[in-house]
C-alpha positions in Angstrom: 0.0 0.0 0.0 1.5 3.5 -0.9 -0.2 6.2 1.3 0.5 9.9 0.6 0.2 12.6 3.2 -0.6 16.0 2.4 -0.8 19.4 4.4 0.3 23.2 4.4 0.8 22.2 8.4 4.5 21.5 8.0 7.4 24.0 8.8 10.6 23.9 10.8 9.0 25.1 14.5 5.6 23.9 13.5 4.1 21.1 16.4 1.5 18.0 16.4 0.9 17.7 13.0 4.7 17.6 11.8 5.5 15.5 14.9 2.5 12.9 14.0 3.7 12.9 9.9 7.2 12.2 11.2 6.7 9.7 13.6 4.0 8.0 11.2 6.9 7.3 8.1 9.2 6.3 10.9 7.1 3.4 11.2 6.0 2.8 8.1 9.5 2.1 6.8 9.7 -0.7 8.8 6.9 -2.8 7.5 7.1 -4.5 4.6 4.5 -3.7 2.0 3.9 -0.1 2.7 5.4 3.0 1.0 4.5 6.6 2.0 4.8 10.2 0.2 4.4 13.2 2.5 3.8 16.6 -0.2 4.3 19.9 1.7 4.7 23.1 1.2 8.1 24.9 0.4 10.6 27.7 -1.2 10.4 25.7 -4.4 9.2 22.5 -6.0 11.9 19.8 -4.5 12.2 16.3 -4.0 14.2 13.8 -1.9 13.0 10.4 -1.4 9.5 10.2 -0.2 9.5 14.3 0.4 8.5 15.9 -2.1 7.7 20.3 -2.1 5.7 22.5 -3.9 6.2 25.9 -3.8 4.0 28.4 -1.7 3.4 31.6 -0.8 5.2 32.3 2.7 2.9 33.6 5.8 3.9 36.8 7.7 4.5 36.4 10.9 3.6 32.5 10.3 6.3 30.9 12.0 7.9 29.5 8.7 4.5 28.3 7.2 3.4 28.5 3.7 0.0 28.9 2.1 -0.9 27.3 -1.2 -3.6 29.1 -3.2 -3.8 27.1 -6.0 -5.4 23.5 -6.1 -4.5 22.6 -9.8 -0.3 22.0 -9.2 -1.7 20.3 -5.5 -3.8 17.9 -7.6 -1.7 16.9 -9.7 1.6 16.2 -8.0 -0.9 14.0 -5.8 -2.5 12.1 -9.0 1.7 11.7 -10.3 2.4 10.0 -6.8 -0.6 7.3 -7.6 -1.0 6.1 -3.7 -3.4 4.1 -3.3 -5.0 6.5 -0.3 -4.4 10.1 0.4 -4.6 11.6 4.2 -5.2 15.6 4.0 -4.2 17.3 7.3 -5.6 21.0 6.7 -8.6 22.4 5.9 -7.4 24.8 3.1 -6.2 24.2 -0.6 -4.6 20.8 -0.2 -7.7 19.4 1.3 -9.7 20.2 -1.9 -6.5 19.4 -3.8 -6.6 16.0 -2.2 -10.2 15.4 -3.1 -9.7 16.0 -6.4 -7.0 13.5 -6.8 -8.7 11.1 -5.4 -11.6 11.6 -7.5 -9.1 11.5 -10.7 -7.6 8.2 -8.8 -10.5 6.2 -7.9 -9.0 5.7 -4.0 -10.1 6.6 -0.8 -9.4 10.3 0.7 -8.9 11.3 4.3 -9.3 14.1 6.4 -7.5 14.5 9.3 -9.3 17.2 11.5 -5.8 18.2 13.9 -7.0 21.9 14.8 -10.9 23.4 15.7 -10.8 26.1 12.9 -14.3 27.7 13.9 -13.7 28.0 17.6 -10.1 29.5 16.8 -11.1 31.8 14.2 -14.5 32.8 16.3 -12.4 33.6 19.3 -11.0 36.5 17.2 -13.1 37.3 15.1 -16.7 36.5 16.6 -19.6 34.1 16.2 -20.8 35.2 13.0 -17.3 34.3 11.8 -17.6 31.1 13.4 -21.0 29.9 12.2 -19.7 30.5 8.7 -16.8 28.2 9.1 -18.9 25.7 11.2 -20.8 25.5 7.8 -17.5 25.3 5.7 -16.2 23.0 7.7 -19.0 20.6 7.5 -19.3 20.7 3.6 -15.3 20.0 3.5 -14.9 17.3 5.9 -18.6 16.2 4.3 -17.3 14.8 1.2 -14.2 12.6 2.6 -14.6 8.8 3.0 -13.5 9.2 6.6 -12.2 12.3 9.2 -9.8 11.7 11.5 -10.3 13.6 14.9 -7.7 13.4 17.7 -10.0 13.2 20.6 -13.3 12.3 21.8 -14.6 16.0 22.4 -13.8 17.1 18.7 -15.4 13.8 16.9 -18.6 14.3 18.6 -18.4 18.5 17.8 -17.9 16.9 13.8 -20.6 14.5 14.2 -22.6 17.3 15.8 -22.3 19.5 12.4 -23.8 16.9 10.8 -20.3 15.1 9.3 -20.4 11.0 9.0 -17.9 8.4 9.0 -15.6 10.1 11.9 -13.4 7.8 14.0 -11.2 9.1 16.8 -7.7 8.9 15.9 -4.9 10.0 18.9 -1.8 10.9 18.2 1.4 9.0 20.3 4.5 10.0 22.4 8.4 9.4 21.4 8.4 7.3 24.7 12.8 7.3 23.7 13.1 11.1 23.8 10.3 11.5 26.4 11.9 9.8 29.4 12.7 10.5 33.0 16.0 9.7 32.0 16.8 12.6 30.0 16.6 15.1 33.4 19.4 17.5 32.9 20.9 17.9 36.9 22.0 21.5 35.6 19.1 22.6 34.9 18.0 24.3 38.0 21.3 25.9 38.6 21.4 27.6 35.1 17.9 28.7 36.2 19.5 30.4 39.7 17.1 28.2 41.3 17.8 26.5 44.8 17.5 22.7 45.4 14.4 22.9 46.7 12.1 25.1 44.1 9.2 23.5 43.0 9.9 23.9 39.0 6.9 23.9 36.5 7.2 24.3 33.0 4.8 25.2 29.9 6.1 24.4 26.6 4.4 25.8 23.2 3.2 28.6 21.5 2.3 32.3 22.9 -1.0 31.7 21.1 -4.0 33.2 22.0 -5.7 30.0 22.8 -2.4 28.8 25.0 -3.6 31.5 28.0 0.1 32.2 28.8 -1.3 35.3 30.6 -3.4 32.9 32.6 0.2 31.2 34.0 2.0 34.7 34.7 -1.4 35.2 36.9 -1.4 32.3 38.7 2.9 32.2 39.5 2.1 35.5 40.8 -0.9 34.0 43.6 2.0 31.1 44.4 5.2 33.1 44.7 8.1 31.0 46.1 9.2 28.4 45.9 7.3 28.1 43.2 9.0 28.6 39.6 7.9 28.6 36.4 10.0 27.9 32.6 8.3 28.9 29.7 9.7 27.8 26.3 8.4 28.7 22.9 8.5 31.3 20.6 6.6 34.6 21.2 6.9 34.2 24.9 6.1 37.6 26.9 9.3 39.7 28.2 7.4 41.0 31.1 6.9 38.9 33.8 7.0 37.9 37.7 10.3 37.5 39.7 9.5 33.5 39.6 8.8 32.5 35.7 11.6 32.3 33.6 11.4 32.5 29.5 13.2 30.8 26.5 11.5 33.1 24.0 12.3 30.6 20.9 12.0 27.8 19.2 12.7 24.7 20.8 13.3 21.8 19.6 12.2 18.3 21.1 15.1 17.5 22.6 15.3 20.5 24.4 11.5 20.6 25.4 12.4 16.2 26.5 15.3 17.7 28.8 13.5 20.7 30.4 10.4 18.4 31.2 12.5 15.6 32.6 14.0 18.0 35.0 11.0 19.9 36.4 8.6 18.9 38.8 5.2 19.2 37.1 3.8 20.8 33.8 1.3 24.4 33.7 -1.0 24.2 30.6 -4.1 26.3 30.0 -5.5 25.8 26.6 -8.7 25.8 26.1 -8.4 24.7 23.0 -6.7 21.6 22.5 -7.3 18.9 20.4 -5.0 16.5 21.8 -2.9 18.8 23.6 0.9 16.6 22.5 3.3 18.6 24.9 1.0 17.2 27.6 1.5 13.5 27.1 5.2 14.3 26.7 5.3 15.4 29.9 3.5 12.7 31.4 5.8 10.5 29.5 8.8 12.4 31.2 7.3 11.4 34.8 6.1 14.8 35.5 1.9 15.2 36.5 0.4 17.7 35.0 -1.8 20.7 35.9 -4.1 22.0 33.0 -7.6 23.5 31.9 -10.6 21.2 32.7 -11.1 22.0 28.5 -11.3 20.2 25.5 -8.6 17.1 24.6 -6.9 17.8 28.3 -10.1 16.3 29.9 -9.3 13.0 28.3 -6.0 13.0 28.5 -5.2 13.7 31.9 -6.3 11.0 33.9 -6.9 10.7 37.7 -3.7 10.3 39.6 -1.2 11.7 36.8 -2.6 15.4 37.7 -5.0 18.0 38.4 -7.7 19.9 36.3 -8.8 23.4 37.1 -11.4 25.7 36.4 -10.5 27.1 32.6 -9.4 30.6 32.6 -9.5 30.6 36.3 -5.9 31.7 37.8 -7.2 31.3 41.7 -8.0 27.8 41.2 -5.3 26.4 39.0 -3.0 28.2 41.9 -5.1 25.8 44.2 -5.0 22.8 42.2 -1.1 23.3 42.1 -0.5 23.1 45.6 -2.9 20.9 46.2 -0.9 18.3 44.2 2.3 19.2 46.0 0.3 18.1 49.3 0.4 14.9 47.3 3.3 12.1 46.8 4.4 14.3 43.8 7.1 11.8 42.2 4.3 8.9 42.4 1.6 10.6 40.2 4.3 11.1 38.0 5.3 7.5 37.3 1.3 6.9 37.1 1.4 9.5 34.4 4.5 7.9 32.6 2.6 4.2 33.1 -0.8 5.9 31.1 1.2 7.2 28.2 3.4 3.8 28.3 -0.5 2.0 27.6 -2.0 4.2 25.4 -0.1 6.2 23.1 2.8 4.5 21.9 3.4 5.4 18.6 3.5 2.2 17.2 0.7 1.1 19.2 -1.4 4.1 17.3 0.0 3.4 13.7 -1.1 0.0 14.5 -5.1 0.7 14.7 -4.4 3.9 12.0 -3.4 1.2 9.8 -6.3 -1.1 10.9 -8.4 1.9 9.7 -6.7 2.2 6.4 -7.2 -1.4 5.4 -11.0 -0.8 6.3 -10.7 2.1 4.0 -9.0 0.4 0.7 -10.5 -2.2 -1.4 -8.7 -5.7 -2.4 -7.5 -5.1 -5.8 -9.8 -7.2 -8.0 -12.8 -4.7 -6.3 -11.5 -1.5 -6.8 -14.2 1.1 -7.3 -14.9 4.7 -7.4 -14.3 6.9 -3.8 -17.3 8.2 -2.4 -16.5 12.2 -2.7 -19.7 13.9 -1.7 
């Protein structure tokens, strides 16, 4: 089976989507039968292997992304790959591009629904903005043979607009670079901190949706000795005496040894649709603290954590100390023992797979794609 991958979601500092293509052809090259192409935006049409570029206009202010505003060349370097399925991962031109080559191909087309585009878009820009792209949304992810949704909360908001065939599909954890082991002992002491700070960290985006402000608020009710690191690009400049910021691009590595050495994880989205850099710090022993919101409620079990009241700084400052009252180090290995049992990458390319073979016909039946 040769499955090709296509989305506009793929730069150097971009997040869950890149990290899920990535760790998807990882395992795919090592099972026999299978072939995969992954066609992304770039500076100019390229090639090398199984990656292959087209060339797109570059967002400003976009954190290295690129938006295709043609369908045509999308179509057809998807029809030249001939796979016998195609996964979108956006909502924009290559999802229609995709479509269309499947159409043109006779074989099943996916959509993979990674971010909530009406609620992000309505948070800005209101609800009338958000009822229209409710309705887009629906027609789009209407004419696929299935949609992918990473958690249980966003399938049942697709089914809700009226979209069939939707199967909940998470995402999985580099349990090798996620790892207690990767603590870095210096950590603390490049920080100024003394041995016995209580160290939390948020890793991501300054987004809107990401409530950074939310964390600066709530490290301001603790005070000492609690501390908090904030990595990611766009982080604020201003803030209190006990949060420190690496205002930049981190890679995974980095994020692996920061979490490994810190004591539990801050994260209030409200908007997450698996919420990744979660489950990598549960996979890195640490419990987590977050938004009783969206992908975080399902992902955060009892015993590896505490949810909060979203948006609410007073009782996410609770819910922080209350787990410190707690055997701290123990919900941390319970957290590292969930993501160990459910999202191991393999383990999650195993049922995607399952889902695929569902999807594709035996040769000798080989029929038309149902495309709206």
């Amino acid at each position: 089976m040769h499955i090709a991958d296509v989305t506009m979601f793929h730069a150097p500092s971009s997040g869950g989507v890149r990290t899920y293509l990535q760790a998807k052809q990882r395992s795919l090259a090592t099972r026999p039968g299978l072939r995969t192409s992954l066609l992304v935006p770039g500076a100019e049409r390229d090639s090398l292997g199984d990656m292959h570029a087209l060339p797109a206009l570059r967002l400003p202010l976009g954190q290295g992304y690129r938006f295709p505003l043609r369908r045509a060349p999308w179509r057809e370097a998807l029809v030249g790959l001939a796979p016998d399925l195609i996964e979108a991962g956006d909502p924009y031109v290559t999802a229609w591009a995709a479509l269309d080559a499947g159409q043109a191909l006779g074989v099943p087309v996916v959509g993979f629904y990674h971010s909530d585009l009406p609620r992000l878009m309505g948070d800005r820009f209101g609800a009338g903005v958000r009822r229209r792209l409710q309705r887009y949304v629906a027609d789009l992810y209407g004419r696929f043979d299935s949609v992918l949704a990473p958690c249980r909360t966003m399938a049942e908001r697709l089914a809700g607009w009226g979209i069939e065939r939707v199967r909940v599909q998470p995402l999985g954890v580099d349990l090798t670079t996620f790892h207690p082991e990767r603590a870095d002992p210096g950590l603390r002491t490049r920080l100024g901190l003394d041995p016995d700070t209580r160290l939390l960290v948020f890793a991501g985006r300054n987004s809107r949706e990401k409530h950074v402000d939310v964390l600066l608020r709530v490290m301001q009710r603790l005070g000492p000795p609690y501390h908090l690191l904030l990595m990611g690009p766009g982080m604020p400049a201003r803030v209190p005496d006990n949060v420190s910021v690496i205002s930049r691009y981190c890679d995974r590595r980095e994020v692996a040894r920061a979490l490994a050495s810190a004591d539990a994880m801050l994260h209030a989205g409200t908007r997450e649709t698996f919420g990744l850099v979660a489950l990598e710090a549960m996979a890195c022993g640490l419990p987590v603290v977050a938004a009783r919101a969206g992908a975080l409620i399902e992902n955060v079990p009892l015993g590896a954590g505490r949810l909060c009241d979203p948006l609410a700084a007073e009782d996410m400052a609770r819910a922080v100390e209350e787990l410190f009252l707690n055997d701290v180090a123990a919900s941390g290995r319970h957290a590292r023992r969930h993501v160990e049992r459910r999202f191991r990458w393999d383990t999650v390319i195993d049922g995607l797979l399952d889902h695929y073979g569902e999807l594709t016909p035996a040769p000798a039946t080989t029929g038309q794609a149902r495309h709206g």
